[in-house]
KOLDREN-865085 format. One record per residue: chain; residue in three letters; x, y, z of N, C-alpha, C in turn; residue number from 1. Coordinates in nm, 3 decimals, padded with zeros to 5 digits, m for minus. Example, Ala and Ser with C-alpha at 12.3 -4.5 7.8 and 13.67 -1.06 7.14 Angstrom:
('A' 'ALA' (01.319 m00.569 00.780) (01.230 m00.450 00.780) (01.320 m00.330 00.780) 1)
('A' 'SER' (01.285 m00.225 00.708) (01.367 m00.106 00.714) (01.290 00.003 00.787) 2)
***
This chain:
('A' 'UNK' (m03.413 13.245 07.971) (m03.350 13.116 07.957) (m03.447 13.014 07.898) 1)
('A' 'UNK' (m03.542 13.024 07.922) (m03.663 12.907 07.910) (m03.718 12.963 07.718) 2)
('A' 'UNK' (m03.678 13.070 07.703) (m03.745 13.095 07.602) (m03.628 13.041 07.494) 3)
('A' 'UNK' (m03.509 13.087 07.514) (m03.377 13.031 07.443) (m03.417 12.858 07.427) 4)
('A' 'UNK' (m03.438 12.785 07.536) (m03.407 12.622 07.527) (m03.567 12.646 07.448) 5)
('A' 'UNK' (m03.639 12.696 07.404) (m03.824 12.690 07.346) (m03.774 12.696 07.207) 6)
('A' 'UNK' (m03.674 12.838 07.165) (m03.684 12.827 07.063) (m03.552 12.750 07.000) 7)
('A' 'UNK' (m03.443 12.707 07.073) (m03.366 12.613 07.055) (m03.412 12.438 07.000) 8)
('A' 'UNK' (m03.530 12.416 07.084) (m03.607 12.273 07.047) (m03.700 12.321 06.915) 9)
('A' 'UNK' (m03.705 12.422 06.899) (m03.778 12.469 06.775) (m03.731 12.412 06.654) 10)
('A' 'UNK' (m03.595 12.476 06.669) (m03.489 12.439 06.526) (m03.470 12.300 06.541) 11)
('A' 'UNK' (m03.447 12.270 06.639) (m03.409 12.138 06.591) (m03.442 12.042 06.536) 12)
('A' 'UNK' (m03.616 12.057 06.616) (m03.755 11.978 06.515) (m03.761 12.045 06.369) 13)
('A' 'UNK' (m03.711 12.133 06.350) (m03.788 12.211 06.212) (m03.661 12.108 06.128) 14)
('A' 'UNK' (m03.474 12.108 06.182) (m03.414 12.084 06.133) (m03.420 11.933 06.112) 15)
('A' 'UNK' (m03.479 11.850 06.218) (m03.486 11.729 06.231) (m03.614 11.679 06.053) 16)
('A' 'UNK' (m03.728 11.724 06.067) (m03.832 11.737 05.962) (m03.789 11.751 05.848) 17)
('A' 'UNK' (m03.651 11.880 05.787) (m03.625 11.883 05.670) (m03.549 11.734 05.646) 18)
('A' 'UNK' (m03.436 11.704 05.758) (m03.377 11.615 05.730) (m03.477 11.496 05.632) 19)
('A' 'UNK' (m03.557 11.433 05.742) (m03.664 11.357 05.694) (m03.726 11.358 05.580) 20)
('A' 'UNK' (m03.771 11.474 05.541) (m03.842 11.481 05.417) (m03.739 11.470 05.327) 21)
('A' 'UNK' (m03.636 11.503 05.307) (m03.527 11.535 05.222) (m03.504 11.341 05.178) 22)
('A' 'UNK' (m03.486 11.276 05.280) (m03.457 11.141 05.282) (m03.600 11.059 05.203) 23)
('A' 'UNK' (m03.691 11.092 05.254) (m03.777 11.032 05.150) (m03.802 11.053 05.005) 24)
('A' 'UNK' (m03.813 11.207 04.967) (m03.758 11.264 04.827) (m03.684 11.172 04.744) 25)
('A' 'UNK' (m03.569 11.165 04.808) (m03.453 11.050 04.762) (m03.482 10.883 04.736) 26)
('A' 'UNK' (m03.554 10.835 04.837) (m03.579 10.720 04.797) (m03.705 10.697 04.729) 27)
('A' 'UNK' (m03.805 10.772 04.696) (m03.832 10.755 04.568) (m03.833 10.831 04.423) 28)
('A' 'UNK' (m03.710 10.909 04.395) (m03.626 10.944 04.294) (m03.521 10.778 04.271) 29)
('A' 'UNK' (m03.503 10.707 04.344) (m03.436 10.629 04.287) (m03.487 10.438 04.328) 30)
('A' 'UNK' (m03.598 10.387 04.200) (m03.637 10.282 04.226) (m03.512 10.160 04.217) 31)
('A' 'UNK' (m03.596 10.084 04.275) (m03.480 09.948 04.231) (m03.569 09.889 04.158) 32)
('A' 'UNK' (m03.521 09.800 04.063) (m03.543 09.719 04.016) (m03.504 09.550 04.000) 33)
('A' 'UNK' (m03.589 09.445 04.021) (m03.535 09.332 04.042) (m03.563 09.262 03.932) 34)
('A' 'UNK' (m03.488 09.172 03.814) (m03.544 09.096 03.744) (m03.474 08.966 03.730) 35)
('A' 'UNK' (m03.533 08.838 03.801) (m03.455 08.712 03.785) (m03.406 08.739 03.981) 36)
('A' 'UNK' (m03.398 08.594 04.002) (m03.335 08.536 04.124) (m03.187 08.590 04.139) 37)
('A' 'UNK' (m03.119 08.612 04.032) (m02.953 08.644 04.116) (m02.934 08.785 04.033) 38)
('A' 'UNK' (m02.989 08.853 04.022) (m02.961 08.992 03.998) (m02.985 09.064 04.087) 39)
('A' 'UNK' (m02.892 09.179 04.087) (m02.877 09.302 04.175) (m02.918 09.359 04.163) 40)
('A' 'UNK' (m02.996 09.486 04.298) (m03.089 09.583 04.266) (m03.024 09.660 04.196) 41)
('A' 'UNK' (m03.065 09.746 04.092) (m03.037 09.851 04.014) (m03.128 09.933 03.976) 42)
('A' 'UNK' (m03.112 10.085 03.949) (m03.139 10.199 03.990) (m03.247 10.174 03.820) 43)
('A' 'UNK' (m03.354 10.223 03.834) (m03.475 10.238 03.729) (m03.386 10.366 03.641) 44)
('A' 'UNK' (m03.380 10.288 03.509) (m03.333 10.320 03.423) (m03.422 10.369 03.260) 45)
('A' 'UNK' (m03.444 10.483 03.225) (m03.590 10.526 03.134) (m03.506 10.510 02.970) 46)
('A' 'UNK' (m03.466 10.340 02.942) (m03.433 10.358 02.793) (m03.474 10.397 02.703) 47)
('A' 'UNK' (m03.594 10.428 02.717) (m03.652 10.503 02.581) (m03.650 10.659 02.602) 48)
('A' 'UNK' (m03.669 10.701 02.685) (m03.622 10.840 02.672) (m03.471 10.898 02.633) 49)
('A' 'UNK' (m03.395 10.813 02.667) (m03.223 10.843 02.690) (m03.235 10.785 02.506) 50)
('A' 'UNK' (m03.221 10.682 02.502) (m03.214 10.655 02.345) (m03.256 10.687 02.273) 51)
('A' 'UNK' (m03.338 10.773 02.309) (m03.429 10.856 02.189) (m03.336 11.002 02.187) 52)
('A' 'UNK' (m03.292 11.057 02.273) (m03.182 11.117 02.286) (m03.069 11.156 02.221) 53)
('A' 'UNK' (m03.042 11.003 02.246) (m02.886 10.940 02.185) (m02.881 10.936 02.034) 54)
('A' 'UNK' (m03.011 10.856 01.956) (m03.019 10.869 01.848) (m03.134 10.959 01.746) 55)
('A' 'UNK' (m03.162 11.046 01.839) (m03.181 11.222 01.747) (m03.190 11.267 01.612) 56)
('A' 'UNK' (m03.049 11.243 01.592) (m02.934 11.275 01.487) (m02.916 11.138 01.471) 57)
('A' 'UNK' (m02.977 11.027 01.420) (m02.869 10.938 01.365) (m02.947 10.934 01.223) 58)
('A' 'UNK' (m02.946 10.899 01.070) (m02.978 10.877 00.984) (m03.078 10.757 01.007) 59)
('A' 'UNK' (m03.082 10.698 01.022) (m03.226 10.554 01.062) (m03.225 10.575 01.204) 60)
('A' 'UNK' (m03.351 10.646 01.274) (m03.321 10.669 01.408) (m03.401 10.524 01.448) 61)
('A' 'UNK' (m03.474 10.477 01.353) (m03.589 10.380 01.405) (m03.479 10.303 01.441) 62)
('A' 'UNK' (m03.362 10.242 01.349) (m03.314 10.093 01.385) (m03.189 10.186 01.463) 63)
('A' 'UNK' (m03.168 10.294 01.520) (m03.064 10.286 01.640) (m03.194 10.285 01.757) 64)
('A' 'UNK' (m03.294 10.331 01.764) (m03.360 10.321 01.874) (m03.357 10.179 01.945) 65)
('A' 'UNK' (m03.388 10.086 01.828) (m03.379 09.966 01.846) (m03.269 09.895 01.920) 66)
('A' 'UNK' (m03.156 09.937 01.837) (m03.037 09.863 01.943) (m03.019 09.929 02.028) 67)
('A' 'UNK' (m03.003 10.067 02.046) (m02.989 10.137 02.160) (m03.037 10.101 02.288) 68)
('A' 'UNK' (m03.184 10.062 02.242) (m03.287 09.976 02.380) (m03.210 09.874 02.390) 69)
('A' 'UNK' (m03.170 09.772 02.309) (m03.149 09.652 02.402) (m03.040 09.672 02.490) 70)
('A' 'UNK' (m02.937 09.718 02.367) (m02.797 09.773 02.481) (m02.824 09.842 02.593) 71)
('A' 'UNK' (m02.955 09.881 02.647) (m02.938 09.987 02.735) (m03.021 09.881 02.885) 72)
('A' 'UNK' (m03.086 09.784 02.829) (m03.160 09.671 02.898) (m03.054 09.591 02.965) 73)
('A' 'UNK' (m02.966 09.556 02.809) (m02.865 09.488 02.875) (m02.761 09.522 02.961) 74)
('A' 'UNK' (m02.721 09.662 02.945) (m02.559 09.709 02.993) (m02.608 09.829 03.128) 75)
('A' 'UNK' (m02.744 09.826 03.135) (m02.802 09.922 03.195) (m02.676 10.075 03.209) 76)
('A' 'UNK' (m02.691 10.117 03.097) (m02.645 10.287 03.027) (m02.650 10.266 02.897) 77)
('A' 'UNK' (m02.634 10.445 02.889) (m02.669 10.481 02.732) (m02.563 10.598 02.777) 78)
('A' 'UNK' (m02.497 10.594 02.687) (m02.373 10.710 02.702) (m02.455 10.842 02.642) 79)
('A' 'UNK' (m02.361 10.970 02.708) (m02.418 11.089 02.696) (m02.415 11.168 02.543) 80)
('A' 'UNK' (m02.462 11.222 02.459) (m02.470 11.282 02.385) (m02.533 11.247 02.257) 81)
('A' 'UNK' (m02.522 11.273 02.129) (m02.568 11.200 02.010) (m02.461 11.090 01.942) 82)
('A' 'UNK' (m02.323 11.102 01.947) (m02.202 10.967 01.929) (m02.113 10.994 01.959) 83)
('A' 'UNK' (m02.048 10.876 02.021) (m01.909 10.867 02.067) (m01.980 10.831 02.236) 84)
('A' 'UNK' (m01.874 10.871 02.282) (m01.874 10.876 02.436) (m01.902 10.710 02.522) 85)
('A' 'UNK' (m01.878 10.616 02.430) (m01.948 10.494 02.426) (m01.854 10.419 02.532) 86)
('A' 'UNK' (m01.703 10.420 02.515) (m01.659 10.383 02.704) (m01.637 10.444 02.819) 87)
('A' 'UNK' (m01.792 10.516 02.819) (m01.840 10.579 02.943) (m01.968 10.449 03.012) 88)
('A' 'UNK' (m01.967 10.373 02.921) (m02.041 10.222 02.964) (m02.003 10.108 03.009) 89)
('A' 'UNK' (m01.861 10.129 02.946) (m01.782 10.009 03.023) (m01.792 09.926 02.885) 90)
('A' 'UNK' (m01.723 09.777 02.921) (m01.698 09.697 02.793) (m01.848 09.653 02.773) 91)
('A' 'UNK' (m01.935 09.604 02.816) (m02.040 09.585 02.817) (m02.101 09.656 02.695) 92)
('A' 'UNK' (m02.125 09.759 02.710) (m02.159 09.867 02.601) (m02.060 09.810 02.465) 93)
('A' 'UNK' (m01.978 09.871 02.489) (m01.865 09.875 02.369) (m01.811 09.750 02.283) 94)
('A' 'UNK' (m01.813 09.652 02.381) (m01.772 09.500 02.318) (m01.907 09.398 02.265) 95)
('A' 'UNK' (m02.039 09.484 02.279) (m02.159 09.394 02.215) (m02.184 09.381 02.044) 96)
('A' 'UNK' (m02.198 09.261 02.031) (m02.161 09.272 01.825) (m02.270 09.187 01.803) 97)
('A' 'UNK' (m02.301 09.241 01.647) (m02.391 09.192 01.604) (m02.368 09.047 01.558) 98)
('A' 'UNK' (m02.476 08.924 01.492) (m02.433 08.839 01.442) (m02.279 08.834 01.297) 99)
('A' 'UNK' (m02.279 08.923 01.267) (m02.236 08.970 01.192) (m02.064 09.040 01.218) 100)
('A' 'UNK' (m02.076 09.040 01.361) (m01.933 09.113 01.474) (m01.921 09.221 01.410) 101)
('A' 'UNK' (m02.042 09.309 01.386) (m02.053 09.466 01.408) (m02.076 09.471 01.519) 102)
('A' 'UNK' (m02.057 09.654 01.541) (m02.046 09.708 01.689) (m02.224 09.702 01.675) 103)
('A' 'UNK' (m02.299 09.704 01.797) (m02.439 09.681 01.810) (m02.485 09.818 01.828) 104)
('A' 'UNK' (m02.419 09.839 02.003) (m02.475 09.977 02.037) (m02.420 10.089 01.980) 105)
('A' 'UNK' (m02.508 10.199 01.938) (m02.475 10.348 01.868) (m02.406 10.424 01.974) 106)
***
């Protein structure tokens, strides 16, 4: 009996420990970021890797890199693939225009 409740408190610490570690893993896989007095934390976002991504394949990758970053600063996303997929960002993404009321982001 005594050995059952020994190795019963066993698991539970071993199970209790993964829990734990598992939970810290997580919180730093996902930073916040604060910029300005009334903004919301939001999840650290790597625009230059994703936009470099995104525009791969574009014919002037220099000047989509370019907008791609700001749109991605501003709307925090960069939609998935090399084009299209762009109201997977929401209007934010999709409704930003240039001086000119071209579409901005690629």
């Amino acid at each position: 009996m005594a050995s059952r409740l020994l190795l019963l408190a066993v698991v539970l610490v071993f199970c209790i420990a993964q829990v734990s570690a598992d939970a810290e893993v997580e919180d730093h896989e996902t930073k916040a970021v604060v910029k300005g007095p009334n903004r919301r934390l939001l999840p650290y976002l790597n625009c230059e890797g994703l936009c470099r991504a995104r525009c791969s394949l574009h014919s002037r990758p220099n000047r989509c890199n370019r907008a791609c970053g700001t749109c991605c600063v501003r709307c925090k996303c960069v939609p998935p693939g090399t084009a299209g997929n762009r109201e997977v960002c929401g209007s934010c993404y999709t409704d930003m225009t240039t001086h000119g009321n071209r579409l901005k982001c690629p």
